[in-house]
NURO-584719 format. One record per residue (C-alpha): residue number from 1; x, y, z. Coordinates in pm, whole numbers, plus 50000, padded with zeros to 5 digits. Layout:
N
ZAFI  num  X  Y  Z
ZAFI  NUM  X  Y  Z
...
END
This chain:
295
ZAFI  num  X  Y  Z
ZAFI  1  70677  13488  15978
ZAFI  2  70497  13199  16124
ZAFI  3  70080  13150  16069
ZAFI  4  70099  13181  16425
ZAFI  5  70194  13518  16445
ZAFI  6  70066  13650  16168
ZAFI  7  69736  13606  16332
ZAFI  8  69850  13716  16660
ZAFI  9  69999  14009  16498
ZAFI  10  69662  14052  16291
ZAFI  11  69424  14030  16584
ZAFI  12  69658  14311  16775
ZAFI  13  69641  14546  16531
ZAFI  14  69242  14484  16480
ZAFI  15  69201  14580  16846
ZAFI  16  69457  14874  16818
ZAFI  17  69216  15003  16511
ZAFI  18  68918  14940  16702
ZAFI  19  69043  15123  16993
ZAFI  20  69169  15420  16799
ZAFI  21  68802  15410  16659
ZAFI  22  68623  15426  16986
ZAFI  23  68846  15726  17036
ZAFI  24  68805  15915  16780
ZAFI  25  68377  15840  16745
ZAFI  26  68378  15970  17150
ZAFI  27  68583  16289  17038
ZAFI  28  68333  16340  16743
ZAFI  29  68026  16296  16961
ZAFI  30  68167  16554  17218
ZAFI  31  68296  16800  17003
ZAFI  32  67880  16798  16823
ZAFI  33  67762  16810  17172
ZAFI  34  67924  17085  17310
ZAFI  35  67840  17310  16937
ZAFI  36  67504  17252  16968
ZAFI  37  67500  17263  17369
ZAFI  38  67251  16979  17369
ZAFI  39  67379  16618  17528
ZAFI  40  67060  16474  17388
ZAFI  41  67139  16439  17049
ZAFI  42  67406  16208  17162
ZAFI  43  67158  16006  17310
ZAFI  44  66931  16005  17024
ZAFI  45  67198  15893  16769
ZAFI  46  67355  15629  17000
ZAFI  47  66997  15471  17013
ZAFI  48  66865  15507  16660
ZAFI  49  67189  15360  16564
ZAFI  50  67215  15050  16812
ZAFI  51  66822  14976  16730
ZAFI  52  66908  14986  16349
ZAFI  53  67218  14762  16351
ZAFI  54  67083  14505  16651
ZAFI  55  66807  14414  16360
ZAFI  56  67047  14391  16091
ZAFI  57  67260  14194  16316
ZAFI  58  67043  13976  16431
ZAFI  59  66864  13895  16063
ZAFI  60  67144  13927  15849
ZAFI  61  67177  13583  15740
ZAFI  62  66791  13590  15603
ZAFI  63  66874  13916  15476
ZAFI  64  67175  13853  15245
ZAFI  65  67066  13527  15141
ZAFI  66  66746  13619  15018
ZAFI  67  66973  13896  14827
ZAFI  68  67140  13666  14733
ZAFI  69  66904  13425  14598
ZAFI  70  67084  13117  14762
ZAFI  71  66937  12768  14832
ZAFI  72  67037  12544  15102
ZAFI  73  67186  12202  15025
ZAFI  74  67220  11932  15283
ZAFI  75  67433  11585  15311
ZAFI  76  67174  11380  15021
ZAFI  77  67234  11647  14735
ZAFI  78  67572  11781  14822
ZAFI  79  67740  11510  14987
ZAFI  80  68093  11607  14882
ZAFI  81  68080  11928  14979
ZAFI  82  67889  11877  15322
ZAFI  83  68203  11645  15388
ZAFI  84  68436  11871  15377
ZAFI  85  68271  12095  15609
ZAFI  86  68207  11898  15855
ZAFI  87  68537  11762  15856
ZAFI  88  68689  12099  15942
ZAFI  89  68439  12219  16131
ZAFI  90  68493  11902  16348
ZAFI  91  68943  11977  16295
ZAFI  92  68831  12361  16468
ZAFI  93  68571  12266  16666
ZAFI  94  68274  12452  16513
ZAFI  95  67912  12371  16478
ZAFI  96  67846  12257  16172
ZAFI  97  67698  12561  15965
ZAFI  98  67452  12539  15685
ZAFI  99  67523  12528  15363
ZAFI  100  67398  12753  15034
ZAFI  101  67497  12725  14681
ZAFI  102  67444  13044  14479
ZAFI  103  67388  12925  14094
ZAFI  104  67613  13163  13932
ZAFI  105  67940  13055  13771
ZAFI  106  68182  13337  13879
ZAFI  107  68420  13144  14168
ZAFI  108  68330  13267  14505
ZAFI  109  68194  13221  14840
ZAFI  110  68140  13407  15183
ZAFI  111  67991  13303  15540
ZAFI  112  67729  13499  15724
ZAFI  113  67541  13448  16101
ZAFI  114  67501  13614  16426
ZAFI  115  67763  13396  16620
ZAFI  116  67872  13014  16530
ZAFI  117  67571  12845  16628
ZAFI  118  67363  13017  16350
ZAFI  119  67718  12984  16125
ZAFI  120  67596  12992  15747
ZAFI  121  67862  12946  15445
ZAFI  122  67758  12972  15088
ZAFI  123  67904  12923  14779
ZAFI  124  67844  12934  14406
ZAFI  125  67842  12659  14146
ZAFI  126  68142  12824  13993
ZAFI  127  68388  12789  14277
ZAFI  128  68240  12487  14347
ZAFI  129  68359  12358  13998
ZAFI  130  68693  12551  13920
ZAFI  131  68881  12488  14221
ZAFI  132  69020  12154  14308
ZAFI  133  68974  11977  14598
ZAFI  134  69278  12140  14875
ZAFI  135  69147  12465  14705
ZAFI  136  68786  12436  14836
ZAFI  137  68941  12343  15129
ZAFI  138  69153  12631  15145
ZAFI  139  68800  12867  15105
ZAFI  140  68573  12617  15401
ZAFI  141  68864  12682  15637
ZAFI  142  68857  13094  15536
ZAFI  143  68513  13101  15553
ZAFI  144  68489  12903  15870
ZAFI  145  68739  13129  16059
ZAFI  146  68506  13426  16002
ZAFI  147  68237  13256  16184
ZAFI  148  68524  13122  16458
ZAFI  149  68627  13487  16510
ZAFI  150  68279  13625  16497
ZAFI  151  68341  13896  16247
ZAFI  152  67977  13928  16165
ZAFI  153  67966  14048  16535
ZAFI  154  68285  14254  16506
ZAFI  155  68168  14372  16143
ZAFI  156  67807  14505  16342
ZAFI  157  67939  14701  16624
ZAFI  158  68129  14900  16356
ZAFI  159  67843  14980  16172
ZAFI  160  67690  15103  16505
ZAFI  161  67972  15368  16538
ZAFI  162  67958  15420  16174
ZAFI  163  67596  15481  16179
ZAFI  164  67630  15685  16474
ZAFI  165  67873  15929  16324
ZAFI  166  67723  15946  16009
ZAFI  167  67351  16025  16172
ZAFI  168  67513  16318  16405
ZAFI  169  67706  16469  16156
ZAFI  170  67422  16505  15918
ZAFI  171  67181  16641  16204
ZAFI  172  67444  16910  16304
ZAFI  173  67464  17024  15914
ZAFI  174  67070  17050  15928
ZAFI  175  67105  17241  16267
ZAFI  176  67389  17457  16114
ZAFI  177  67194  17527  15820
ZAFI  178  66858  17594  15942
ZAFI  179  67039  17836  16214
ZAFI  180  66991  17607  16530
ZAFI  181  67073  17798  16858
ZAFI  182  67241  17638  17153
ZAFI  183  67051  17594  17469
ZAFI  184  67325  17666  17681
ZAFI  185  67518  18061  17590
ZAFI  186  67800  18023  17812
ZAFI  187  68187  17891  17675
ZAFI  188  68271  18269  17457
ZAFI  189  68561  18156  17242
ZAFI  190  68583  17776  17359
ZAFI  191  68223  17748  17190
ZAFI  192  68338  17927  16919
ZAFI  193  68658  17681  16840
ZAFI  194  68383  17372  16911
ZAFI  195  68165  17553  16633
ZAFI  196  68425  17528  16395
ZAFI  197  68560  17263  16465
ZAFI  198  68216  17066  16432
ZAFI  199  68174  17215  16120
ZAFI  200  68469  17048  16007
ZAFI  201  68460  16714  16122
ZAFI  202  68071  16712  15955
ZAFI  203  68239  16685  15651
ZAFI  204  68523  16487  15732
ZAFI  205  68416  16285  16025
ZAFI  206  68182  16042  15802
ZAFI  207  68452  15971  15542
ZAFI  208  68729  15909  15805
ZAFI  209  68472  15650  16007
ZAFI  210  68433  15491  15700
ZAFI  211  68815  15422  15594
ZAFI  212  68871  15309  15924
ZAFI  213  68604  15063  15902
ZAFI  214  68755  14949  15560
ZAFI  215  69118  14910  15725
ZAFI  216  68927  14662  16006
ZAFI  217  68811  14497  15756
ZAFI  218  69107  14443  15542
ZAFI  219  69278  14295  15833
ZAFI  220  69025  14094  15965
ZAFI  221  69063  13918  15626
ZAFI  222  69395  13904  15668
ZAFI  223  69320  13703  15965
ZAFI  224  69067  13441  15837
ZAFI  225  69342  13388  15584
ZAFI  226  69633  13301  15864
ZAFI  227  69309  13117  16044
ZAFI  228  69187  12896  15778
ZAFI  229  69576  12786  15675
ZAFI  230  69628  12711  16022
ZAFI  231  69298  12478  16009
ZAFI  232  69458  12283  15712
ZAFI  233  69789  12321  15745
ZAFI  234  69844  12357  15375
ZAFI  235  69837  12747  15296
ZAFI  236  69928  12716  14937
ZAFI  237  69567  12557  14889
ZAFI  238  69404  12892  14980
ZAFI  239  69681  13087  14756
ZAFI  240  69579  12909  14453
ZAFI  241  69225  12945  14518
ZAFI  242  69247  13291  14566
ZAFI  243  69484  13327  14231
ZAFI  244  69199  13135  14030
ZAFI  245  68859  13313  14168
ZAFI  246  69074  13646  14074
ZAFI  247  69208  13569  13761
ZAFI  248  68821  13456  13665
ZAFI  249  68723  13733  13445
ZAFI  250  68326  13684  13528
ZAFI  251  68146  13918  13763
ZAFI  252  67902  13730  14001
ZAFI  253  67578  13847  13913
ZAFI  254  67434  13785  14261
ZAFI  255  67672  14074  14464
ZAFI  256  67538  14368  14499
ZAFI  257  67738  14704  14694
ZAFI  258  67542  14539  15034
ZAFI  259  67680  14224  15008
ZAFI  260  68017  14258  14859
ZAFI  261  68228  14270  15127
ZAFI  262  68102  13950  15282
ZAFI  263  68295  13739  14963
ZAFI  264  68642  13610  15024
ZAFI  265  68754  13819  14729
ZAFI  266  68584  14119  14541
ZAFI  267  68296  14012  14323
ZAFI  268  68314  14306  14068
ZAFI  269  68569  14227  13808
ZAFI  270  68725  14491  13637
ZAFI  271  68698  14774  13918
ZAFI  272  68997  14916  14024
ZAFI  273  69009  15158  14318
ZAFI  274  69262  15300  14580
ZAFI  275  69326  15038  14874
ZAFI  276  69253  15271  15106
ZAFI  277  68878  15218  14986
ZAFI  278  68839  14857  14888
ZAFI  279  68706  14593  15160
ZAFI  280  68969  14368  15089
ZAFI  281  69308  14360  15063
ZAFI  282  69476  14278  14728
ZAFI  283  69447  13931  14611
ZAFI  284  69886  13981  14543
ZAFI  285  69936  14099  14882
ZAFI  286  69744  13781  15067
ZAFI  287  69879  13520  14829
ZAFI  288  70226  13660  14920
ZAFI  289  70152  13685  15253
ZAFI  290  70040  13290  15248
ZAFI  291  70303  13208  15066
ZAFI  292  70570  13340  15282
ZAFI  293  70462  13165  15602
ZAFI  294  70588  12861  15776
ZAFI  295  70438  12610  16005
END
């Protein structure tokens, strides 16, 4: 498989998840509406949800760097680093983001901004440090290609549906619980089966949004990888950084559970979890994956 279409094939089956997603979040919000007879609620949670994430959107770069406790750098005190930004920013024809250097020694970095014009990549003193030079390179172009494919964008609108689902199943189990009644008392046993069937997606719905969102995710990675070796044209330089940032025992003290999933590999060392429920893929599977393509 060529770089070429791994990324094709990556971006087509983003869009098939997100599709499938839209599909099933629509379902959900009907099948609530119709138990609890009240359109409304859909309204409510569509709003409250869009508000919530527009804000964290449009802030989240001063949010997770303040998390993060990162400092800016420019060209006079980081000049080797700013170089080799700009350089591939200038190879994929990107606006030159700004830079932030976490002081922690654990090897790792992530980008963050509302679209590439407000592109910010930061990175810690550790990565900065262990990894040689077509290595670092290998992590600018990764990082870069997020920003190129707007996944902070991508990344929000899920978080709207996720929200949404979330917030409307946990009003229905209030509703349920408190003994709500249904303005409309029409639909006999079709009312009945929506009951039920609300009941069980209020358990279920929330954890099923969620994996999906974590399977976008996962490939969207999977992309910036096939991205960012296509930008250098040397994939093996991203393989080897992503062997050395995982074999580095050292948890980065500056994640947190908010902020982990921005990093181009998992920042808690020593945590091992299902796939279906980690943010990225395995650090095996996308150094194989790299490995096996061609130019």
């Amino acid at each position: 498989m060529t770089l070429y279409t791994q990324a094709d094939n990556n971006k087509r089956l983003t869009w098939i998840y997100i599709s499938g997603f839209l599909v099933f979040v629509i379902g959900v919000g009907y099948v609530f509406a119709g138990a609890m007879g009240n359109s409304w609620i859909l309204y409510g949670a569509v709003i409250f949800s869009v508000l919530m994430s527009f804000g964290s959107y449009w802030w989240s770069d001063k949010i997770v760097l303040g998390m993060s406790g990162a400092k800016e750098v420019n060209h006079d005190n980081a000049r080797e680093l700013y170089h080799l930004v700009e350089n591939l920013c200038i190879t994929a024809g990107l606006p030159l983001p700004k830079i932030y250097i976490i002081e922690d020694s654990a090897p790792n970095a992530f980008a963050t901004g509302r679209d590439p014009e407000h592109g910010v990549i930061c990175f810690t003193t550790g990565i900065i440090q262990k990894l040689e030079k077509a290595e670092l390179e290998g992590v600018i172009a990764h990082e870069l290609s997020h920003i190129g494919n707007r996944d902070i964008l991508l990344s929000t609108v899920i978080v709207v549906l996720v929200g949404f689902v979330t917030l409307l199943a946990d009003w229905f189990r209030h509703w349920a619980f408190w003994g709500g009644k249904s303005d409309d008392n029409g639909g006999g046993q079709f009312r009945i089966f929506l009951m039920i069937l609300a009941i069980i997606l209020s358990i279920l719905a929330p954890i099923a949004v969620m994996l999906m969102q974590l399977a976008i995710s996962r490939k969207r990675e999977f992309l910036a990888d096939a991205s960012g070796a296509l930008l250098t044209r040397y994939p093996e330089g991203l393989a080897r950084a992503l062997e050395k940032i995982s074999a580095d025992s050292e948890p980065l003290e500056a994640a947190n559970r908010a902020t982990a999933h921005l990093y181009i590999a998992n920042p808690f060392k020593g945590k091992k979890m299902s796939k279906l429920f980690q943010t990225h893929p395995p650090i095996e599977e996308r150094v194989k994956i790299l490995r096996g393509m061609d130019l």
